[in-house]
Every structure is written in structure tokens, then in C-alpha cells.
C-alpha positions in Angstrom: 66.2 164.9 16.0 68.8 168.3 17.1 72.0 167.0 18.0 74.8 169.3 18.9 78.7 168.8 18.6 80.8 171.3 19.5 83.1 173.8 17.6 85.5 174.7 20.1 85.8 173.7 24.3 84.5 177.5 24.9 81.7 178.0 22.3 80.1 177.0 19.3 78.3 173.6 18.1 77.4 172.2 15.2 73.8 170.8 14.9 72.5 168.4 12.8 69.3 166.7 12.2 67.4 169.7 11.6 66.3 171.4 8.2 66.4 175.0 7.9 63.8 175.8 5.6 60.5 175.4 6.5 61.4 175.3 10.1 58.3 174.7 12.1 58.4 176.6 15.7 59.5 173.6 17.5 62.2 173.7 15.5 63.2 177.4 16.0 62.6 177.0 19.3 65.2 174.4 19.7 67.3 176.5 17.5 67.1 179.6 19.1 68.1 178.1 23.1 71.3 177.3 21.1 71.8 180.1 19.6 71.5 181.8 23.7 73.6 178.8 24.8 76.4 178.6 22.7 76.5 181.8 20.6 77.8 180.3 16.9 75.8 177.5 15.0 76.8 176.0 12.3 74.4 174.2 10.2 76.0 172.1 6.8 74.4 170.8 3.7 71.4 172.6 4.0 69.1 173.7 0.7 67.9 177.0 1.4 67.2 179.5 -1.1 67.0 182.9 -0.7 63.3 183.0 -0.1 64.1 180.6 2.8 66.8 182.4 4.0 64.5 185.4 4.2 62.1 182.9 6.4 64.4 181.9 8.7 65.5 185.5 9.8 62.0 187.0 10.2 61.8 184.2 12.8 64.5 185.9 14.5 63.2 189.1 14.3 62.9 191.9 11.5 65.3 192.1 8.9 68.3 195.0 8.8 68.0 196.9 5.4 71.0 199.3 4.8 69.1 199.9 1.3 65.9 200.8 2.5 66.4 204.7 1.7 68.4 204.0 -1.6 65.3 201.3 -2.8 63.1 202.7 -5.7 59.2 202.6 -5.1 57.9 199.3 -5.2 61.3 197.4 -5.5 61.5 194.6 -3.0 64.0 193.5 -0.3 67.2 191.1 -2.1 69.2 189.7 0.3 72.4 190.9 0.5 75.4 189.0 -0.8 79.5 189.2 0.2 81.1 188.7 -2.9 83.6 189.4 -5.7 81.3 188.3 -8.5 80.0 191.2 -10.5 76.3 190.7 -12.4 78.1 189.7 -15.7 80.2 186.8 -14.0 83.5 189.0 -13.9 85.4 189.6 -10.6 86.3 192.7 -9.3 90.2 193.8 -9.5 92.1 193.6 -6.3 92.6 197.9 -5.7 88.8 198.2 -6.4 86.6 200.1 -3.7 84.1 197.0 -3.8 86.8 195.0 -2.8 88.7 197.2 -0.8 85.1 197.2 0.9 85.9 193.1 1.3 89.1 193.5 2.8 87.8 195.9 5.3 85.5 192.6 6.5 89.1 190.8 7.2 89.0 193.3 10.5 87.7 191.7 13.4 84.2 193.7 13.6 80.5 193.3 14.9 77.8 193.9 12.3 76.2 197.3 12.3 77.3 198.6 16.0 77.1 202.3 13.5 73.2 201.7 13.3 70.8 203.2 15.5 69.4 199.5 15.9 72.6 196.8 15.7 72.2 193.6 14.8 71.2 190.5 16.6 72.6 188.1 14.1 73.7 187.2 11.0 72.5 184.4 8.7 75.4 183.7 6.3 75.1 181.2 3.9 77.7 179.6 1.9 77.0 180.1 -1.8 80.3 179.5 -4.3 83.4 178.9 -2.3 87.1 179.2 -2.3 89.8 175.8 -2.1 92.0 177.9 -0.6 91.7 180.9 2.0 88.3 182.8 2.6 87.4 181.3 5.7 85.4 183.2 8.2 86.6 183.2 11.7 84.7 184.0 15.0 85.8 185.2 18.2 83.8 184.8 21.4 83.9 188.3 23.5 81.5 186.5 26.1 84.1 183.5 26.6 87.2 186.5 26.2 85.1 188.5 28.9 84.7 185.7 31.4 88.2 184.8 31.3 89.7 188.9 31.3 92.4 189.5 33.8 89.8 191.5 36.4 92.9 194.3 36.1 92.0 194.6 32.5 88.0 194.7 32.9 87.9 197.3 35.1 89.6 199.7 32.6 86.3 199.4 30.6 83.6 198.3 32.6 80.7 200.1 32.8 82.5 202.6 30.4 80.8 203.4 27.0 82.4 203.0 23.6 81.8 205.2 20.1 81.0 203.6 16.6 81.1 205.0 13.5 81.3 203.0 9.8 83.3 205.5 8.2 85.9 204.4 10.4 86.6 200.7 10.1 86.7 201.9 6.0 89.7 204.3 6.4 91.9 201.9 8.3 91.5 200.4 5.0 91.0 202.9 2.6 90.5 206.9 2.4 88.6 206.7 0.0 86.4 204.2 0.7 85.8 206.0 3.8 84.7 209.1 2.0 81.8 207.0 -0.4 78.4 208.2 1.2 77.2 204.7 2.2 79.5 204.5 4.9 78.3 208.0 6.4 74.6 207.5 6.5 74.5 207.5 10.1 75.6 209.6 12.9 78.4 207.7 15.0 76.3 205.6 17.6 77.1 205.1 21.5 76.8 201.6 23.5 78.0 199.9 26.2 81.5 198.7 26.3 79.7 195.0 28.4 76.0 193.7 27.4 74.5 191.2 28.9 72.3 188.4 27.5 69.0 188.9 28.8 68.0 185.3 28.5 70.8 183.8 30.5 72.6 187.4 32.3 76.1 185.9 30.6 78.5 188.9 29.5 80.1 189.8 26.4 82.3 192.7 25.7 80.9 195.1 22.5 83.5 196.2 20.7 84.3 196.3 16.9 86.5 197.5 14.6 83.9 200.7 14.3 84.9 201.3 17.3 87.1 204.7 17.5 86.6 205.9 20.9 85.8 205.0 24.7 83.1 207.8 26.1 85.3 210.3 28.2 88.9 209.3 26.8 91.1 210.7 24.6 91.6 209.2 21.6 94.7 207.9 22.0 94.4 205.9 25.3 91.0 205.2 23.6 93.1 203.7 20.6 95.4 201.5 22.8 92.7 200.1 25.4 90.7 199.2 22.2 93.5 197.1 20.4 94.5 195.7 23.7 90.9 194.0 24.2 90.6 193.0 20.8 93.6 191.5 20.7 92.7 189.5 24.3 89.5 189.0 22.6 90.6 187.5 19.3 93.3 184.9 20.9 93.9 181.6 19.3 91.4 179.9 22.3 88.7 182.3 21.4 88.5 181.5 17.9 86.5 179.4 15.5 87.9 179.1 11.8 85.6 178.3 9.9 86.4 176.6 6.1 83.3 176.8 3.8 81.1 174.2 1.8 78.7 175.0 -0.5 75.4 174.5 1.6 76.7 175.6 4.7 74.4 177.9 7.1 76.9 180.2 10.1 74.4 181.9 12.4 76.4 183.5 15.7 75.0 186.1 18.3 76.5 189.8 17.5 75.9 190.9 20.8 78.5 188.0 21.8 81.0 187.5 18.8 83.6 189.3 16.7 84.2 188.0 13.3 86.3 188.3 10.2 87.0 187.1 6.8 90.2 185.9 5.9 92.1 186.9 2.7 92.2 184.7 -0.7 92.9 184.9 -3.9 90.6 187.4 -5.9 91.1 185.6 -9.2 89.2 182.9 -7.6 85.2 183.7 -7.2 83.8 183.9 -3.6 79.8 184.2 -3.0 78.3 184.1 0.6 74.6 185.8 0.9 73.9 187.2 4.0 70.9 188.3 6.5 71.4 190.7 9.6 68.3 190.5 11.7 67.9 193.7 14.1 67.9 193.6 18.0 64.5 194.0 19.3 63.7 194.8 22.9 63.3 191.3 23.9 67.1 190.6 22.8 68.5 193.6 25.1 68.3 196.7 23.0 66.1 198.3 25.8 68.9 197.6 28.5 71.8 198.9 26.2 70.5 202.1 25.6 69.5 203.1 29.0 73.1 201.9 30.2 74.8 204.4 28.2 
């Protein structure tokens, strides 16, 4: 039986009593109205492999693949990991691109806003974990957006924002900005507020790809969009989470901002991860007629 406990007073539960692989539809049912209700589930000690991992998002809806025009004929989807592990069991040094590329993930961001189709969630499963540091932290924009000073949300509603990849990299890096697989895609235009289309409950959409409001400058652009992330991404809008081997995060992008936070890279760090696509059905109709 799906029991719920709750990761914070604004959002979030934890559910147990229900196993993740080879989750019948009653199950995903269940699963999926708290995914629209609460926007982050956490799921712990659950054995799910990557095939089963690959399962559970296709119930969500088709899988994101970054790597689909870089894959040679006839070699098959792997699911993506977030790690400093190299393939010989070495770990990456601490100035490397790669893990420049992990420290750019320790800005609060929204998977894939640069894509012409964003993400409806991620699937992020905890695979070798750190004692110290490496959390992931989550930030509710809807919970943020509901409790906005009304003087603040009416300098971006119904206003548009600008994404592009390249640009979360070089607040990081120049030259991880520069490396072609963070300038696949032309920068992308949504709206600043979506709205869930199961339940009409608002969430601001903004990410650290985020470089300019449609019909600003950039720099009152630059200053509006560090003051709502900063609202957004207040202590009581936050979820740490520490990780366990076994543990299963799944949280609505159109609804939540996350991050990781630092740790030590002598110590190994493995999370594999699956970003399922918005369909029309989720609201990707609605956001690109609004803007």
C-alpha cells in the first residue's frame, strides 16, 4: 500500500510501500497524481537497474537523448550517468572540463529549458555515494510563485525568458562553454509562469540557462533573474536531499529548480539519470503558444 510523508510543509513526500520496477499501471497511476500533487518524490531502498530505470521513464513519456545525433548506427540508448568515475575506476581531477561540467550542476538550473522539447522529469537514481557533501537540493518555483510579493510577479508575468546551454557553462567556465555539446541548439524561448495542466497550479520557469527576459536589456534582464532565483531558492523552498545507495528522486521540471552541492572529488560520486520529454498532454502545447 502508497503511503506518503512529507519532505517539507510546502512540497515534497516520501512514499513508501511501492516498488519501482515492474510497476504495474495502478501503481503509476498512484505515482504519477503525486508526482502532479506534490512535485518531488522520493523513493528509498529501491532495486532498480538500469533496464528498470529505463521502464519506469517510458511510463512517463519518451526518453530525452542529448546523444541521439553523436550515437553510431545500431548503438543503443545507455542511460546517462552524473559522475566523477571515469571507465577505468579513476576520478577525474578537480580543473577538468568533465568536472568543471559537475560544478556547473551546483547552479540552481531546470533540465534542458535549451532544448526544443524540455524535460518533464528527471529519474535520478542514487548509485555510489558520498559521507560527506554531494547532496542534491530542490527548490519549489510553484510554492516560491504562490507566495511572490504580487510587486515582484508583475515584473515578469506573462513576460518570456531566453535559454541557451552555452550559457550556464561559462558562468563556470569559458571553455567549457566553447566544447560543441553545449551549442547543439539554438537558444530556446518560453514562458517566464507555466501552469500545470492537470491541476492549473503555477510555477515560475527559470534556470540558470536563462540569460535574458524577451524585450529587456540584458542587464535589467540579469538583475530581475538573480532576484527571482534567489526568492525562489530561499531556505523555505528547499529540500536537501542526503543520498543512500538505492535511493530513487523524481521531481516535476516544469515546477522545481535543483542543484548539486560541492564535495570532495577524491571521494567517487555515481548518480544515473533519466530526463523524460514534455509531451502535449504535460503542457508543451500551452507553453509554446504563450510565447
Amino acid at each position: 500500500m502508497l503511503t506518503t510523508t512529507p519532505l517539507t510543509p510546502r512540497f515534497g513526500v516520501e512514499i513508501t510501500g511501492l516498488d519501482l520496477a515492474g510497476l504495474d499501471d495502478k501503481g503509476f497511476a498512484a505515482l504519477r497524481a503525486a508526482f502532479e500533487e506534490h512535485s518531488v518524490l522520493l523513493l528509498r531502498d529501491q532495486r532498480i537497474d538500469d533496464a528498470a530505470h529505463i521502464e519506469l521513464a517510458r511510463k512517463f513519456g519518451p526518453i530525452e537523448d542529448r546523444l541521439a545525433d553523436e550515437r553510431a548506427e545500431g548503438e543503443t540508448f545507455k542511460v546517462p550517468e552524473v559522475s566523477n568515475i571515469k571507465d577505468d575506476g579513476s576520478l577525474t581531477g578537480e580543473m577538468d572540463l568533465h568536472t568543471l561540467n559537475l560544478r556547473a550542476n551546483m547552479l540552481w538550473h531546470i533540465d534542458s529549458t535549451f532544448l526544443p522539447v524540455p524535460a518533464l522529469t528527471n529519474i535520478l537514481i542514487g548509485r555510489v555515494v558520498t559521507q560527506k557533501g554531494g547532496e542534491t537540493q530542490l527548490a519549489s518555483s510553484r510554492a516560491a510563485w504562490a507566495e511572490m510579493p504580487e510587486t515582484l510577479k508583475e515584473q515578469i508575468r506573462n513576460k518570456a525568458l531566453w535559454h541557451r546551454y552555452s550559457h550556464s557553462r561559462a558562468r563556470i567556465s569559458p571553455d567549457l562553454a566553447k566544447l560543441p555539446m553545449f551549442n547543439k541548439w539554438p537558444d530556446q524561448c518560453w514562458p517566464a509562469v507555466v501552469s500545470n495542466p492537470v491541476n492549473g497550479r503555477e510555477a515560475l520557469y527559470i534556470a540558470s540557462h536563462t540569460f535574458k527576459i524577451d524585450g529587456d536589456d540584458q542587464g535589467a534582464s540579469a538583475t530581475l533573474i538573480d532576484t527571482l532565483t534567489s526568492f525562489i531558492t530561499k531556505p523555505e523552498y528547499v529540500y536537501s536531499h542526503k543520498w543512500r545507495i538505492g535511493d530513487v528522486l523524481i521531481w516535476d521540471q516544469r515546477a522545481v529548480l535543483h542543484r548539486a552541492t560541492p564535495w570532495d572529488y577524491d571521494q567517487p560520486r555515481k548518480l544515473s539519470s533519466i530526463c523524460v520529454s514534455l509531451q502535449a498532454q504535460d503542457g508543451l502545447d500551452a507553453m509554446r503558444q504563450s510565447v
